[in-house]
N, C-alpha and C positions, 0 to 999 in steps of 0.2 A: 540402287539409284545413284551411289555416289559414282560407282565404276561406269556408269553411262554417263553421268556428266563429263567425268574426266577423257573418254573415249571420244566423245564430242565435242569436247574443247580440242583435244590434241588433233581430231580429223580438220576443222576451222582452220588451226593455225597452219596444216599441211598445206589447206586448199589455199590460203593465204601465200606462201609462202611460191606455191608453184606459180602465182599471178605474178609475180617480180620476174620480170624477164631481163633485167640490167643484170651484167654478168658483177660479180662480186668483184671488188676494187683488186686489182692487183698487189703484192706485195710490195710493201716499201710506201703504199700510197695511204696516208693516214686519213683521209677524210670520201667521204661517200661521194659516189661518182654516178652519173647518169649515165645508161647503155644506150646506143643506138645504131641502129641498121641501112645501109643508104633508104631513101628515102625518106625516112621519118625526124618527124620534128618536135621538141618535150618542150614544155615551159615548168618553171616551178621558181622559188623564191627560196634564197639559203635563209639559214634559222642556227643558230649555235647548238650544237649538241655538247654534250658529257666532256669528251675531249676531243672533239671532232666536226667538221660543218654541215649540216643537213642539207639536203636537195632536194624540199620536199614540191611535192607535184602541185600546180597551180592554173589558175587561169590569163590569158595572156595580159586582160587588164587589171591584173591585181598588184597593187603597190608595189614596187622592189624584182616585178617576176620579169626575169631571166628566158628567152627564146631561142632555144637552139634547133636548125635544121640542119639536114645533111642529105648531101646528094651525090650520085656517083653515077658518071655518061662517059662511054667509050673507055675509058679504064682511069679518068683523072676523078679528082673526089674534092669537091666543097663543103666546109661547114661556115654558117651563117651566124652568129650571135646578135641578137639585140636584146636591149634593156633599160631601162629608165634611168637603172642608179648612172652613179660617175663611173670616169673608164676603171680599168679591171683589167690584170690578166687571168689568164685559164690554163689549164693545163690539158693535151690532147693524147691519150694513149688508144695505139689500134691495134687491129688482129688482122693484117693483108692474109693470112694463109687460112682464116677458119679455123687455127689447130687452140684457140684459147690463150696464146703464148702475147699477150699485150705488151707491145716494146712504144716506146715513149716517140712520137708524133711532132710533139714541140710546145711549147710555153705561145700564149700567144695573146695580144690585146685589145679589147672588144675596145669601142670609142664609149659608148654610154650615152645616156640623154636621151634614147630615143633612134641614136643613129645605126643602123644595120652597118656590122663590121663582118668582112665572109673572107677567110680566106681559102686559095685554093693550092691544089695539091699536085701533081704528076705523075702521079700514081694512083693504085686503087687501095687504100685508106681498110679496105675490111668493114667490120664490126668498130664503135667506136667506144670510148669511155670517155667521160667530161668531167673535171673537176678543179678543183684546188683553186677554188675564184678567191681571187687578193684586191686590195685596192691597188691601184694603178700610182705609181710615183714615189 
């Protein structure tokens, strides 16, 4: 009985595990990051971890929650930030080539309050990762 339970926690935490489609942070980047794909767009609210910021998944009207969209037409690439807190920046790393190899995108500063901050690109951006939100100032 025990070896079935323990077989069925470890299958859970697999199936778990395979659901996380955010590529794991790149190295050197110490705080959890959101993945995304063009088209798609995450909400979530940060949260203090252990030694590190969380990005945990939310809804768009929930206190504090964070909206990032992203998009990519004819080969240039926008990301979108809005958010309620005060401004912020972010940090933006991508994967132009598919090969997993995330080189650093740019630092960049959402406005806050409510106002939609997008900046756009000249390129095609890949796969994205989103992180390292600061207060702005």
């Amino acid at each position: 009985m025990r070896l079935l339970f323990l077989t069925l926690a470890f299958v859970s935490s697999a199936a778990i595990a395979q659901d996380n489609t955010s590529p794991p942070p790149p190295d050197g980047i110490a705080v959890e990051t959101v993945g995304l794909n063009p088209g798609e767009a995450k909400t979530f609210v940060l949260r203090p971890g252990k030694n590190h910021q969380l990005l945990v998944p939310a809804a768009i009207d929930d206190t504090g929650a964070i909206s990032v969209t992203y998009t990519n037409s004819a080969g240039k690439s926008a990301i979108t930030v809005t958010s309620g807190l005060g401004p912020m920046t972010y940090k933006v790393l991508s994967d132009p080539t598919g090969s997993g190899g995330y080189v650093d995108a740019g630092t960049f500063t959402m406005r806050g309050n409510g106002t939609a901050t997008t900046e756009t690109f000249n390129r095609d951006l890949g796969a994205i990762v989103v992180g390292e939100f600061k207060q702005a100032g």
